[in-house]
N, C-alpha and C positions, 0 to 999 in steps of 0.2 A: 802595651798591646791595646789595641782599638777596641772598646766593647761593640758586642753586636748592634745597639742601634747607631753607633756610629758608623758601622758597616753598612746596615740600612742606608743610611741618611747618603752615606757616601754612593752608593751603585743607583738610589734615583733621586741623586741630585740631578738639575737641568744639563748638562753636559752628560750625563753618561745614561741616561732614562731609554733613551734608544736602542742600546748598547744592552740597557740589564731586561729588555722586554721583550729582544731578540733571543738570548739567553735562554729568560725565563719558556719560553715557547717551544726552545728547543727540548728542555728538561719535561714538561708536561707531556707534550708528543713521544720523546723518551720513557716516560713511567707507562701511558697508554700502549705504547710497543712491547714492553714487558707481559703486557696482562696480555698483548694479543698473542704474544709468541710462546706462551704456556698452550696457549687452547691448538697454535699451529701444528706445537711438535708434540701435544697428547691428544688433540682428535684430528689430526693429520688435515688442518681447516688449510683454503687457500691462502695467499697472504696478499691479496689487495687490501686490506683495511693496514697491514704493515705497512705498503709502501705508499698511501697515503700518509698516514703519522710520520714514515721518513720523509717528506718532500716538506713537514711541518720542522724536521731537526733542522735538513738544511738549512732550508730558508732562515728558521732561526737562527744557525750559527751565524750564518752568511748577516741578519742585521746586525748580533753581535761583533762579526770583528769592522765589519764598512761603516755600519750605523746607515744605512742604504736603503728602506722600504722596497723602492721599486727593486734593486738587486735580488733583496731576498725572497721578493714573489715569482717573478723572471728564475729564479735558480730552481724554488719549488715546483714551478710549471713545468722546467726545463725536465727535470727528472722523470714528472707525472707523465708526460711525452712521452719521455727512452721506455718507460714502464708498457703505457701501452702500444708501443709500436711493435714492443716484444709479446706482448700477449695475441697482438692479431698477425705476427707475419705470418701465418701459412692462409690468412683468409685475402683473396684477389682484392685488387682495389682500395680497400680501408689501409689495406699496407701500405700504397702506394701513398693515398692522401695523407695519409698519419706520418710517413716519410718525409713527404714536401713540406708537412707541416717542423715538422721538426728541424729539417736543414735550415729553411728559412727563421725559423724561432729561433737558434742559437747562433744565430749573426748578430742579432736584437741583444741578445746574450754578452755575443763577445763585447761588439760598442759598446755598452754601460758597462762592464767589466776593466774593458781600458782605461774609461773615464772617470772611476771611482779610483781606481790602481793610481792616474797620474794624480787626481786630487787627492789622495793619502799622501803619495811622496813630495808633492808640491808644498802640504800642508809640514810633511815632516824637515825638508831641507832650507825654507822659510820662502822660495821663489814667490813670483807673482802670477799667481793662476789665471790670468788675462795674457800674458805675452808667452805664456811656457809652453813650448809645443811639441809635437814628437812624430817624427817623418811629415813635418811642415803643417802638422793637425794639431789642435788641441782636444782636451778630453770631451766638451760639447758637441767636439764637431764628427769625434768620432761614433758618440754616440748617434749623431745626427744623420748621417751616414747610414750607419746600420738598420736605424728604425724605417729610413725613406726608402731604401731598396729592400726589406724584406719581403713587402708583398707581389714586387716584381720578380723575387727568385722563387717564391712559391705557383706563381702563374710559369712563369718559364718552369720551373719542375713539371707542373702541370700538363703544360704542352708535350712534355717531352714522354711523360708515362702513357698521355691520352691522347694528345693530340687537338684536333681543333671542336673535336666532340666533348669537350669539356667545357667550353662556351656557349658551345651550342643547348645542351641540357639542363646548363645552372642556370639559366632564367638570369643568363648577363645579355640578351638580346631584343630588348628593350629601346628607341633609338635615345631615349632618355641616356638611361648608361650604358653604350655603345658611344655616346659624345663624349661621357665623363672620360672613357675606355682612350676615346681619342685624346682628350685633354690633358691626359698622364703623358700618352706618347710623344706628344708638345716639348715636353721637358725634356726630352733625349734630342727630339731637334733643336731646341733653343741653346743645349750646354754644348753641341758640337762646335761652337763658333767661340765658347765663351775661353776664357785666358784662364791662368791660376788666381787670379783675384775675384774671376767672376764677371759676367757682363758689365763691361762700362755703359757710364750714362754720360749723353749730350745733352748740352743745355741749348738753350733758345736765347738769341741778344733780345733785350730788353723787359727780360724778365725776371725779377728777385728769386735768387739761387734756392733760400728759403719756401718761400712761395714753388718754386719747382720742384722741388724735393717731393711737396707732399699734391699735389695736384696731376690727374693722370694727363697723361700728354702734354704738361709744364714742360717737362722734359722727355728725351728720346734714354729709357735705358729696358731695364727687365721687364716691367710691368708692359708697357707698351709694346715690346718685343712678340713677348705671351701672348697678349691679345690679338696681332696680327698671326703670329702663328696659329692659332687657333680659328682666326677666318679662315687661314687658306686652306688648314685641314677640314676647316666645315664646308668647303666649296670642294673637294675632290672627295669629299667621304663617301658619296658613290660608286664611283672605282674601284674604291682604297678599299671599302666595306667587300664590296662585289669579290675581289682579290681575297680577303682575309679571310674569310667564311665559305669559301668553294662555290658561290651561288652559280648555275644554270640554267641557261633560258626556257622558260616556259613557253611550250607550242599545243598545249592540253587545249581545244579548243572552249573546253567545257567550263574549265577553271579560269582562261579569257572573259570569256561571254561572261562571268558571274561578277569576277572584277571589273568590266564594262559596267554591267548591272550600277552595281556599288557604286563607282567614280559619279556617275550618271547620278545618283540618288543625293551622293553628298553635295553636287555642286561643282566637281574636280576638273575644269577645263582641261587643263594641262595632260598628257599622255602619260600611262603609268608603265613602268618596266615589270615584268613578272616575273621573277625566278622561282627556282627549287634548291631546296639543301636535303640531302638526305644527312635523315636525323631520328632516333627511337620516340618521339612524339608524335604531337599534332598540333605543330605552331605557326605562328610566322610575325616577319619583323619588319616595319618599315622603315628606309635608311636613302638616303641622301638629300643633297641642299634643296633649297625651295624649286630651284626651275631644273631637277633632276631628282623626282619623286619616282621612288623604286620600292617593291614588296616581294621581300622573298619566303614563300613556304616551306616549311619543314614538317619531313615527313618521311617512311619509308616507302612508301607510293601516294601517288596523289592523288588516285583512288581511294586512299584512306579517309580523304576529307568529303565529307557529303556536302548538298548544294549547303544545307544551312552554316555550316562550320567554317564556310568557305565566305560567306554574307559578313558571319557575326564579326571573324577575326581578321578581315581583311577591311569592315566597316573603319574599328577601332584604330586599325593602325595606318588605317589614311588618312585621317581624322589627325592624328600626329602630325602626317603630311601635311595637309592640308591648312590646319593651323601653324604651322613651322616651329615644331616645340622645342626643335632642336636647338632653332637657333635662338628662341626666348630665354631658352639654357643659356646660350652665349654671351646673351644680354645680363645675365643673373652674374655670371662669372666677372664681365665687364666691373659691374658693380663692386663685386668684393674687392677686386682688384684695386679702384679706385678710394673704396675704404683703405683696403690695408694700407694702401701709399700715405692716404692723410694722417693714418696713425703710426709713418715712419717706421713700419714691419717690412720685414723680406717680405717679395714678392710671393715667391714659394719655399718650402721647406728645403729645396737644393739651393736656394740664395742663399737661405742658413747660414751655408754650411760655410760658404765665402764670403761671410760676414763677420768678422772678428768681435765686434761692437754693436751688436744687438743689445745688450744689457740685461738680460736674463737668460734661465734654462733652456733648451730644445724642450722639454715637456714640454712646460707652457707657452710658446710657442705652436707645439702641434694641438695644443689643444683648442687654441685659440681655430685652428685649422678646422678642426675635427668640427666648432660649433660653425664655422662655414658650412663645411658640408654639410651637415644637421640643416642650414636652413633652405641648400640648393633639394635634399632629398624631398623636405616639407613641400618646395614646390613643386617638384617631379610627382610627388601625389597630386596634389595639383592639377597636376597636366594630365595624371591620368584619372582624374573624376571628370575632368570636363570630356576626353577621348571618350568615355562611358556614357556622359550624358549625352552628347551628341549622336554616338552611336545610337543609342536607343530614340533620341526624335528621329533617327530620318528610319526608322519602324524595324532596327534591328538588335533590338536590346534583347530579347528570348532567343533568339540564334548566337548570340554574344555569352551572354550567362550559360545558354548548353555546351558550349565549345569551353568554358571555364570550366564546366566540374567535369569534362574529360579532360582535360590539362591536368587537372587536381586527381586523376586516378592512374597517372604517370609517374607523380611525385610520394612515393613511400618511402617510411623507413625512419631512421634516428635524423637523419640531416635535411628532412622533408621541407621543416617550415624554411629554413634559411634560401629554401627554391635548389638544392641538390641533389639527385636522387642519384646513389650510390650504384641501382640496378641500371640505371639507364648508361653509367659507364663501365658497365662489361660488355662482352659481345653476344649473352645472349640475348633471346629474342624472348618475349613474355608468350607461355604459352596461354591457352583459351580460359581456363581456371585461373590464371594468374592475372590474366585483366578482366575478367569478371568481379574478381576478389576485390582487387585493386578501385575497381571502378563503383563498387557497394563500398569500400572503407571510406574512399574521399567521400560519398554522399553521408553516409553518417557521420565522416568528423566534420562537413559542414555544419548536417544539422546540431550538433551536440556544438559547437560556436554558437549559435545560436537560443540552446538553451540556459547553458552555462558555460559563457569562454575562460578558454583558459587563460592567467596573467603571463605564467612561463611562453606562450606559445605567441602571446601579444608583444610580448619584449623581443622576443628576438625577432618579430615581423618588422620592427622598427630597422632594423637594418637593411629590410630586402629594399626594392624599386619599388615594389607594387604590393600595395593594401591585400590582404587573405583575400583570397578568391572566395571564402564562405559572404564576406562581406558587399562584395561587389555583387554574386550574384542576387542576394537578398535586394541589392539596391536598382539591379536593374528588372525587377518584377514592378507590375504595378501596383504600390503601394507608395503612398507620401510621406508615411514615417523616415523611411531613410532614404534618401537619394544618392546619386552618385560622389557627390562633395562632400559629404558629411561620412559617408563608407570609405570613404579615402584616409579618412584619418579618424576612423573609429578605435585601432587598435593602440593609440594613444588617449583618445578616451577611455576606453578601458580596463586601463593601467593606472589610473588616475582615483584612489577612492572617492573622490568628493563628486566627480563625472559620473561614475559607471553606473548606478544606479539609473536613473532615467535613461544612458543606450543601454542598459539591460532589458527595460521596463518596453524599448522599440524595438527592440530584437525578437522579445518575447512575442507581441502582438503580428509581426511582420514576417514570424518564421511559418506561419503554414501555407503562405503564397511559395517562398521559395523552395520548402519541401516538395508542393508539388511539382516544380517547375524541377528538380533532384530527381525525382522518381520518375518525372515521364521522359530524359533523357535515359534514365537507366533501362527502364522498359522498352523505350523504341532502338536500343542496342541492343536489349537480350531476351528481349518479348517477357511476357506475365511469366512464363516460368521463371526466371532469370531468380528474381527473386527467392525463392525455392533452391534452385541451388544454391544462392547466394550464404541460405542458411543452414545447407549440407557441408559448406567448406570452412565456415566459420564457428559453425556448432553453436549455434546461439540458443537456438532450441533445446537440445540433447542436454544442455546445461543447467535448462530451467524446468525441465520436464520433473525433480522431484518438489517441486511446489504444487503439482496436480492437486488439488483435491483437500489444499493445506487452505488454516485458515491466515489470512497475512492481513499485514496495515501499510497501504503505499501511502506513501511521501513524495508531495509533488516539487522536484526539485527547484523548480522558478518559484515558487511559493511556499514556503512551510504550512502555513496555516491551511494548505489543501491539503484533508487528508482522507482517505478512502480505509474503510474496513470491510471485509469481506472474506469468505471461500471461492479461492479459483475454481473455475468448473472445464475449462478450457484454454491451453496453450497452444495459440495457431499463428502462421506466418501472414504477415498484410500485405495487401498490394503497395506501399509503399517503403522504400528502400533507406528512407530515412528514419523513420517508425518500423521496424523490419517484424518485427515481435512483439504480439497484442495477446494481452490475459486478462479471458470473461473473469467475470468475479459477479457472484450471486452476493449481495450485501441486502440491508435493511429496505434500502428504499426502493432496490431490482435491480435488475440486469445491468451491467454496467462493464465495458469495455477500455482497457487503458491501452497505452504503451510502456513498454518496459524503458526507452529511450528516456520518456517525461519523469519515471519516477522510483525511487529508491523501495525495495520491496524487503521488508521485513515479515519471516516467518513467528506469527504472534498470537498465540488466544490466552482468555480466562481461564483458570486455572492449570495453567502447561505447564510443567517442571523444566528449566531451563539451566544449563552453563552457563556463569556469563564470564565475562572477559577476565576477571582477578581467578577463575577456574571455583569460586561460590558455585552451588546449587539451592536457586528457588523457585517460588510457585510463582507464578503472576495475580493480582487477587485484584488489582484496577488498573484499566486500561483508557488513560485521557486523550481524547480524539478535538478538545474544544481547544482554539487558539490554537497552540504550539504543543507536540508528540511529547506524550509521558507516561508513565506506568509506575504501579507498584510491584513488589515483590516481595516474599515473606521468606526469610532465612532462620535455620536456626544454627547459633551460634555455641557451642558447647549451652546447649541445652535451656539455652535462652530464646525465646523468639523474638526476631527484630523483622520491622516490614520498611523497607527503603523506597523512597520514589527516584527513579533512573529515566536516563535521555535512550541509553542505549540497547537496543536489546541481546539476549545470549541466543544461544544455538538450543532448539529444542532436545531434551533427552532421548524424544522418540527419534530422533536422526543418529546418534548413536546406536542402539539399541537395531537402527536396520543397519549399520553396515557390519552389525556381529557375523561369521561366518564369512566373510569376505574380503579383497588380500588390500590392503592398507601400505602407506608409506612409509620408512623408519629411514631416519638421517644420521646416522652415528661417524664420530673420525672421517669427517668431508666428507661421507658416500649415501648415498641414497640409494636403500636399498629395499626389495621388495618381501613385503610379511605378511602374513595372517592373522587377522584377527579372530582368534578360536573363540575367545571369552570376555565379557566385561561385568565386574561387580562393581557396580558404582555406589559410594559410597550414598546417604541420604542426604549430604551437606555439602561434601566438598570435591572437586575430584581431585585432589592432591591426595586424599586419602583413597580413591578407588585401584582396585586393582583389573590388571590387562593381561590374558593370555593370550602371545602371540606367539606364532611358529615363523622361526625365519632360517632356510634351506630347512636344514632335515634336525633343527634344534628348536624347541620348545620352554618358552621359560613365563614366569610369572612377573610382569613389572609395576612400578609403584608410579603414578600420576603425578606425585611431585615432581619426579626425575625429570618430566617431559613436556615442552611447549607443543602446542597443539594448532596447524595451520590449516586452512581449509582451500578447495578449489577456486579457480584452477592452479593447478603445483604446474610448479618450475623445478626441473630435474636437472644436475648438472651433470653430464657423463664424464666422470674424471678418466683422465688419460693412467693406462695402465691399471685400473682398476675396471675395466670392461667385464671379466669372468664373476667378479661380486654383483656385478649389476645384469646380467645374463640372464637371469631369471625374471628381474623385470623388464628389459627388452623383452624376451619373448613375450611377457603374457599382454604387450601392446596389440596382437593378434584380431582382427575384428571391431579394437576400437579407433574415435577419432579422433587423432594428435596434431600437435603442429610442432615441429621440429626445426630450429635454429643452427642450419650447419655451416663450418668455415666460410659454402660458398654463399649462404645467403642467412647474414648475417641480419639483415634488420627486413628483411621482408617475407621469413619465414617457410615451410613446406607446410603445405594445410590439406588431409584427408581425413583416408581413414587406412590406415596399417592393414595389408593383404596377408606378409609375409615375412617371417626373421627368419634368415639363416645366418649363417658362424660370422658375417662379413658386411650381410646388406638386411637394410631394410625394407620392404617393396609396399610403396603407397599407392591410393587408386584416388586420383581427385578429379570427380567427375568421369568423365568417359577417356583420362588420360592413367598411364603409369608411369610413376618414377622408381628409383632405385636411389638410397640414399646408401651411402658408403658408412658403416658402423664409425670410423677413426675420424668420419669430417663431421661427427656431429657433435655440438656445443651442448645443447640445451633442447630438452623436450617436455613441451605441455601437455598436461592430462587435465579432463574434462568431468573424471568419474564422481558419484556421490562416496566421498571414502572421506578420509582425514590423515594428516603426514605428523607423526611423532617425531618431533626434533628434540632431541638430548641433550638437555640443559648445558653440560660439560662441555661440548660444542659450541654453544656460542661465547661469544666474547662478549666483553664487558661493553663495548661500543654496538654488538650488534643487538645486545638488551636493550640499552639506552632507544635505537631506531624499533624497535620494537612495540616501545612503550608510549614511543610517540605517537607512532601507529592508529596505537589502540585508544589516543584519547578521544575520537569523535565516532569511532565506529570499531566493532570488532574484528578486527585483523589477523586476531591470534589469541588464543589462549593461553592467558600464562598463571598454571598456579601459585 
């Protein structure tokens, strides 16, 4: 019998390491489902973090018996998919994309599944994995296959749930990619003609066969093929566009004359075509060849567009025209084309597949693809800083940038940055509060790009067409720090630690031009009040009204070393939409006014008794303002006293102590439910040792601080299904206050008032001078705004949801946990 380290030795030896680490993964993800499935079926918890950890078994088994990386990530996605397309089917829309997304994902699926299947059996019956094929394919080619048409069944799914308003709203109308858009279609015309071996090639007499292979136009085959077809689609993309997109002649005389203006300013001899598309924006797209320059507007009236919006965005995208960027694209493609040939590659990833004798993977192959496109996108920014720069010489760069951050208050939601916005593919219509909201959120996620961008939100800009529109419009202000060409590719700066630093350092300096230039398109939409409401539907106010009169330490988030101490003496709204929330603060040296946008606000004095985040209670006895934010605090420790210096601070006592007599949250077995806080004896040390009386319906009990992590606003409430009459209680007492509620239909852009009315069924909000009725059973999720505190029972969470907890809380306090 084998001893155990021969056992060892044996499962990661090089032959079987794959095999025992797919395994092993699977078993780990096993153990962690264990621990979740005790807290599911004794506090009745959801089970997403379950079906996480399973998409971690499969995927394991799945490397263990193929030995397969990609297989076993594709089978874990594959699942995490089915998973959620079952949690959103009753919400419009996300079903749909989450749908397309999955049909299309397990085509992807099945190809590497075939091709792992024939290379097992290949390997098991000893054949030659080059000549073995199966319905005249081999297992590359089926994978090959799979991968090159997926994203064409998820666009045709696409079309088919939405129609041609699914192009029209992703920000895929661009004439950049609207060419790329054509140059895929290419490929369905070029294989109509082609044989089962794949386009043949003719040679040229007197030219070494050698030599022709890898030289473009040496010989007549794919490559050259491509090319011509892609002229002659760039020579009718006019029509072809005009046809695709529904466009309509424009006879507005108003929208004429301004495009006249425009053509006239740029230089534009040639005659322009003007269409319309009705479309939930306010865009427009220039398209066809150089001597058949055409611009069509999208809009649901074209009255929607004012004279400026009609300057900035018809400047820019004639400026396309005008320089023919289209076809500098063509030239780029040219290029690759003629690379690939020298380095004896398929043309395209469908030559591939009729190519027996390529000599390695379809991955690498496409990947090799992928760093193509990677460097046609790089110069599609390219083309659109110089579209930007030139717009703003011939004097329409502030008309250009206001037409960008209403663009940017179209785009909300989870799938915003990628340029999708989920609400713009239903059929309603945004009411007056929904694009006020909408119109205040993009102006502050500009500016908040600009104070501190985000890396998540820069990495996936890397995929759109076009650079963050925070960025451009920053670039098209007068200032010299950033320009158009450098804004174009700042979001790869950004992403870069050894870059970001210095475009932080210009972002910093260069963001109070573009603020202003944010705030007075927000204002000439919704006048000086605008503002004001902006901060009745958002509740940004209502939120920070218990800092009145506290004494705090702001942190300037562009700078540590800025740090401000003070008593707020005043929380009032700005005229400015990107700063929307300013608080006087009486300090040492006087009067002094911040933004809440600039700077992290911590409630802090000399001697305060404080919670802090381990659930310790101390005093604060030094408070460091010089360099970098520090403090002391003196605890006593079973009767010891210790004084620690901390980064972070706790939650003061006195904020407990006001929400005694007032109804609190409790999260016990999934449900969130609504309690009263009658009493608090807090212990002088800890509050794992204090005790809580609270009443929750018509029962009253005593509980112990240990038992209970401790979260603070705003809460997120999840209204579980069937548990509606537990939660009843706190529905109603929503009555009066401001919520924002996340239901089936509106899923990432939320309902924002303030709660008029609960009865047995609906909800009745007031936002602004509108009503809605929200339906009790379509709602997911509602935020509360109150000064209170939500007691989560320790038994309830899981051992994965401690771990994210604690991560949480290592730079800030997130949560109490004793």
């Amino acid at each position: 019998m084998a001893t155990f380290g021969e056992l060892l030795g044996t499962w990661f030896a090089r032959e079987n390491l794959d095999a025992t680490l797919g395994y092993l993964i699977a078993i780990v993800c096993g153990i962690f489902i264990l621990t979740e499935l005790y807290t599911i079926i004794t506090q009745k918890n959801e089970p997403d973090l379950v079906m996480l950890l399973l998409a971690g078994v499969f995927g394991g088994v799945v490397q263990g018996v193929t030995q397969d990386p990609l297989l076993a990530i594709l089978v874990g996605l594959c699942w995490l998919m089915i998973y959620s397309v079952w949690t959103i089917r009753e919400s419009p829309v996300w079903r749909e994309l989450m749908l397309a997304s999955l049909i299309s994902y397990i085509v992807v699926l099945i190809g590497r599944t075939i091709q792992r299947v024939m290379e097992m059996w290949v390997a098991y019956r000893g054949y030659n994995i080059e000549t073995y094929t199966r319905w005249g394919l081999t297992g590359q080619q089926f994978f090959g296959i799979s991968w090159n048409i997926f994203i064409y069944i998820f666009f045709i799914l696409c079309i088919i749930f939405f129609g041609r308003r699914f192009f029209l709203v992703s920000r895929l109308t661009s004439p950049q990619v609207i060419y790329l858009l054509l140059f895929a279609l290419s490929y369905v015309v070029l294989y109509q003609f082609s044989g089962d071996k794949g386009i043949p090639t003719f040679y040229y007499g007197g030219l070494d066969q050698a030599v022709a292979d890898r030289l473009l136009f040496g010989s007549f085959g794919t490559y050259e093929i491509m090319i011509l077809t892609n002229f002659v689609l760039y020579l009718i993309s006019g029509p072809l566009l005009h046809l695709m997109f529904g466009v309509k002649k424009v006879k507005d005389k108003r929208v004429l004359g301004l495009v006249e203006e425009v053509r006239h300013k740029l230089g534009i001899k040639s005659k322009i075509r003007v269409g319309k598309v009705k479309a939930p924006i306010l865009n427009a797209f220039a398209f066809g060849a150089f001597f058949d320059k055409r611009i069509a507007f999208m809009s649901r009236e074209l009255e929607d567009f004012t004279d400026d919006d009609i300057r900035g965005i018809a400047g820019h995208e004639l400026v396309h025209s005008q320089k023919v960027h289209t076809l500098w694209l063509l030239l780029i493609s040219i290029v690759s084309f003629a690379i690939t040939k020298a380095l004896a590659l398929p043309a395209t990833t469908l030559d591939y597949i009729f190519d027996p004798n390529v000599g390695f993977e379809f991955l690498w192959y496409y990947l090799y693809n992928i760093a193509l496109l990677g460097f046609s996108y790089i110069f599609v920014r390219f083309l659109e800083g110089r579209a930007d720069k030139l717009t703003m010489n011939a004097g329409y760069g502030k008309a250009l940038a206001k037409s960008l951050v209403k663009l940017d208050g179209f785009y909300q939601g989870i799938a915003s940055e990628m340029g999708l916005s989920v609400y713009l593919l239903t059929d309603k219509e945004q009411t007056k509060s929904e694009k006020l909201r909408f119109l205040g959120d993009a102006g502050r996620n500009m500016y908040r790009n600009y104070v501190k961008p985000n890396i998540a939100e820069n990495l996936i800009n890397l995929i759109a067409s076009h650079p963050k529109s925070a960025y451009r419009v920053v670039a098209l202000t007068d200032q010299e720090k950033l320009r158009p060409f450098k804004a174009a590719l700042l979001p790869i700066f950004l992403v870069i630690p050894i870059l970001r630093r210095p475009f932080l350092k210009d972002l910093h300096e260069a963001r109070h031009k573009a603020s202003e230039l944010i705030s007075e398109t927000f204002e000439t939409t919704y006048t000086s009040k605008g503002i004001k409401q902006y901060d009745n539907l958002s509740h940004l106010s209502y939120q920070h009204n218990f800092l009145l009169n506290k004494e705090i330490i702001a942190i300037s988030k562009m700078n540590k070393k800025e740090i401000i101490q003070g008593t707020i003496t005043k929380i009032e709204v700005s005229k400015q939409i990107t700063t929307p929330l300013l608080l006087k603060l009486k300090t040492s040296e006087g009067s002094k006014v911040i933004p809440t946008s600039d700077y992290k606000i911590f409630e802090i004095a000399l001697n305060q008794k404080q919670i802090f985040k381990n659930g310790k209670i101390g005093i604060i006895t030094e408070i460091n303002t010089e360099e970098k934010f520090s403090f002391k605090a003196k605890f006593n420790d079973n009767g010891k006293e210790e004084e620690k210096e901390l980064k972070v601070p706790g939650i003061p006592v006195t904020y407990f102590e006001s929400i005694v007599g007032k109804d609190i949250l409790l999260l016990q077995k999934g449900v969130t439910r609504l309690a009263h806080l009658e009493k608090m004896d807090l212990d002088e040390n800890s509050f794992a040792k204090s005790k809580l009386t609270i009443t929750v319906g018509k029962q009253t009990k005593v509980i112990n601080g240990e038992k209970f992590v401790i979260s603070f606003k705003p809460f997120d409430v999840h209204i579980k299904k069937g548990k509606e009459e537990e939660q009843r209680s706190l529905l109603e007492s929503l009555k009066g206050k401001p919520v924002s509620l996340q239901t089936k239909d509106d899923l990432d852009t939320l309902v924002k008032g303030k709660v008029t009315e609960v009865t047995e069924e609906i909800i009745k909000i007031e936002t602004l001078d509108e009503k809605k009725e929200i339906i009790i059973k379509r709602l997911e999720f509602l935020y509360l705004y109150e000064d209170s505190i939500k007691l989560i029972y320790k038994p309830s969470i899981s051992f994965i949801e401690k771990f994210f907890m604690r991560m949480q809380n290592r730079t800030e306090l997130a949560y109490i946990v004793p």
